[in-house]
N, C-alpha and C positions, 0 to 999 in steps of 0.2 A: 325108335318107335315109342308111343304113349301107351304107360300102364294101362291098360283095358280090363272092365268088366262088363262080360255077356250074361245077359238075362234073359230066357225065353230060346226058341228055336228060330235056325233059319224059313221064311215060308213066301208064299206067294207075291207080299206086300214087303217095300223095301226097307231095309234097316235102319233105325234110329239109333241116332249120335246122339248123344247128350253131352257139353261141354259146361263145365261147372266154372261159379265165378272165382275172384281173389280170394285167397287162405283156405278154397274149398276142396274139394275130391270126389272124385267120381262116388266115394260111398255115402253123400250127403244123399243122393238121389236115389238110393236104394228101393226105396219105399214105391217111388213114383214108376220108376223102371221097371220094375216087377210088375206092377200093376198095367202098365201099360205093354208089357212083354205075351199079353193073352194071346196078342194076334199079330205081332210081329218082335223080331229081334231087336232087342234092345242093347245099346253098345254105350255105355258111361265109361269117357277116361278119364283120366291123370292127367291134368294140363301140366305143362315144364313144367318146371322148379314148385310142382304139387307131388301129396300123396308118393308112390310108386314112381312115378316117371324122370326119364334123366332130370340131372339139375346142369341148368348150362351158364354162359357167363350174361346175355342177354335175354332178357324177357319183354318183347315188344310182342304187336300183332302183325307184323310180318311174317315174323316168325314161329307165331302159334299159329296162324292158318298154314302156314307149310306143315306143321304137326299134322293137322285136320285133316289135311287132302291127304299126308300119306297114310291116315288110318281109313278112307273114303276108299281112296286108288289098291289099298289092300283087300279091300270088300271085294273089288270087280265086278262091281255091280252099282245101277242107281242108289245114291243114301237120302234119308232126310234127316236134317242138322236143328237140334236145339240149343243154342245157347243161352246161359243168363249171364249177368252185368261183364265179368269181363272175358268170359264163356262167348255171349253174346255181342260183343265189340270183335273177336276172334273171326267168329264166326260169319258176321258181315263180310269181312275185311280176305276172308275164303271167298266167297260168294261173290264180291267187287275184281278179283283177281284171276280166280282160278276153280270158275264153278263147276269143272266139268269131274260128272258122278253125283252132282248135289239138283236132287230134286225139287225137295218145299223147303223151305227156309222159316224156322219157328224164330225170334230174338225176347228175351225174357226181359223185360223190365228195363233199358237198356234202351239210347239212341246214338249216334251215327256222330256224336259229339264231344271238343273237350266237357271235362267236369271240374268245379272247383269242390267235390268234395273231397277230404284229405283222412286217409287211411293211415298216416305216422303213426297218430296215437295206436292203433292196436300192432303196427309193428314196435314200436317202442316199449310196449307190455312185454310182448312174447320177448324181446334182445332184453330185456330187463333181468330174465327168470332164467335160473341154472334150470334145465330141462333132466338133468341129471341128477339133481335131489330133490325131483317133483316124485311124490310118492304114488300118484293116481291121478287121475283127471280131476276130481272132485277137489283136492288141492290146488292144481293150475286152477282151475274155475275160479275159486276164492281168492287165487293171488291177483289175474289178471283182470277181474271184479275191481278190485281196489286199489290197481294202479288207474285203469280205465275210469275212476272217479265215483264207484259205489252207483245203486239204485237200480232198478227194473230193467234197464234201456244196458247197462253196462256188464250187469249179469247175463242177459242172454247173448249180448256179443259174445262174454268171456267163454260161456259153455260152448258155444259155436267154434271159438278160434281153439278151445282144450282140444276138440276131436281133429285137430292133428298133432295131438304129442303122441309118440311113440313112448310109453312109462316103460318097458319093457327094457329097450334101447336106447332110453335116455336123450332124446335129441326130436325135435321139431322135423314131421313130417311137410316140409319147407325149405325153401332156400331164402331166408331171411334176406341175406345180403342183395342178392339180385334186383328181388324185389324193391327192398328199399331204393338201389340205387335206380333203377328204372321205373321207381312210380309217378314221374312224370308222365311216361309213355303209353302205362296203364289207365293215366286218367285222361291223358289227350287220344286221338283220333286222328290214323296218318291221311294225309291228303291225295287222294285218290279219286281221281276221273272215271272210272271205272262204271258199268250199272249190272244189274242183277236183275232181268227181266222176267224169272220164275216167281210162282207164287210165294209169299213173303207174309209172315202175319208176325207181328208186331205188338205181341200181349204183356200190357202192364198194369199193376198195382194201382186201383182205383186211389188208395190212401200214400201213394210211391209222387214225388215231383221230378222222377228221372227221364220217362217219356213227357215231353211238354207239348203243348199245340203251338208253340213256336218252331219245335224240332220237326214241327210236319211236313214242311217243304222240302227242308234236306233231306228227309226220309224217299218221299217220293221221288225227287232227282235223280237221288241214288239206285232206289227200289220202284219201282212204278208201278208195279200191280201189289205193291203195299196194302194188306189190310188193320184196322185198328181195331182192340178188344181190348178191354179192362175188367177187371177182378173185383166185385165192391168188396170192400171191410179186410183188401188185403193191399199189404207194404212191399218194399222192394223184394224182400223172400218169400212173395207170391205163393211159389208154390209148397212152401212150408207153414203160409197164414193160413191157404185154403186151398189145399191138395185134392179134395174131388172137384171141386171149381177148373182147377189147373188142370188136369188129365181130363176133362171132360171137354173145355176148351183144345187141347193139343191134339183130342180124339179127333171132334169134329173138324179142325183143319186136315189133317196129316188123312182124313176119310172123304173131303170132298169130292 
């Protein structure tokens, strides 16, 4: 079962999922979870080989939507499912296979397709760094700053990918290896026949080129009562550009 954190009380209105992307954890979403936990329970896990949760020898999306439905199937009750980037390829891929308990469908930034963009470089930072004579996060920050190549863009990666070092314990809230060996799987998209005929909203980063208007067909295919929203003046971390923007969007779908 996936490390889980509950935010908010069970109530009238069904449970929200929240599935967080690559090198993420359910505590990235704190902020948004809580916030949105006013009026109904909010549920942020630990995907595999993240945060808290088992680390296992495969990390594909077969695999992580069976994670999903057995934290759904545990509810015993309707959920509704947020994903982002590979949160949100997960969570499709739940939705195309095995929807049953999944209500609305949110997918964050994130389309139904391979990607050629390549994540090495931040796993080859973190397998770079003894985790073990990192003295604090603000340390990793600096180191994996400067492996990542220095400047604005390589800092905030770096401080993003620090908040899963365990400084305490010495070791990478991670399973590096997995990852690495399966990040082809992470950035392709398994081939699936499948549709997901519930409502579906499909919100991405105005200033993000991960959702495309060429990925719209596929979207639909797949999703048919697909809806499209964008975010202005925010990037693939949506909803850490512009977090009242983002809960405000996720209100009005998850309330229609």
């Amino acid at each position: 079962m996936l490390a889980l954190t509950r935010h908010g009380n069970p109530s009238d209105r069904p449970p929200l999922v929240i599935a967080h992307g690559l090198f993420g954890s359910g505590r990235n979403w704190g902020v948004i979870a809580k916030r949105l936990s006013d009026t109904r329970e909010v549920i942020a896990v630990d995907m595999r080989n993240h945060g808290d949760s088992p680390r296992t020898d495969r990390h594909d999306y077969p695999g992580m939507a069976r994670d999903l439905a057995e934290v759904i199937a545990a509810e015993g009750r309707d959920c509704d499912l947020l994903g982002h980037s590979m949160g949100g390829k997960a969570a499709m891929v739940l939705a195309l296979t095995a929807p049953a308990g999944l209500r609305r469908l949110i997918v964050a930034d994130i389309a139904p397709v391979a990607y050629e963009h390549s994540q090495q470089p931040a796993l080859d930072a973190m397998r770079s760094l003894d985790p073990g004579a990192l003295g604090s996060r603000a340390e990793a920050t600096a180191a994996l700053a400067e492996r990542l190549g220095g400047g604005a863009e390589a800092r905030g990666l770096a401080a993003f990918l620090a908040q899963s070092l365990d400084v305490k314990a010495g070791h990478w809230r991670l399973n590096l290896d997995a990852l690495a060996r399966d990040m082809a799987a992470i950035l392709g998209f398994p081939d699936i026949e499948g549709r997901f005929e519930g409502p579906t909203l499909f919100l991405a980063g105005a200033e993000s080129d991960y959702v495309r208007p060429e990925h719209r067909a596929t979207i639909k295919a797949l999703f048919p009562a697909a809806r499209f929203a964008k975010i202005p003046g925010a990037g693939h971390w949506l909803h850490a550009d512009k977090p009242r923007e983002f809960e405000a969007a996720v209100r009005a779908f998850l309330d229609a």
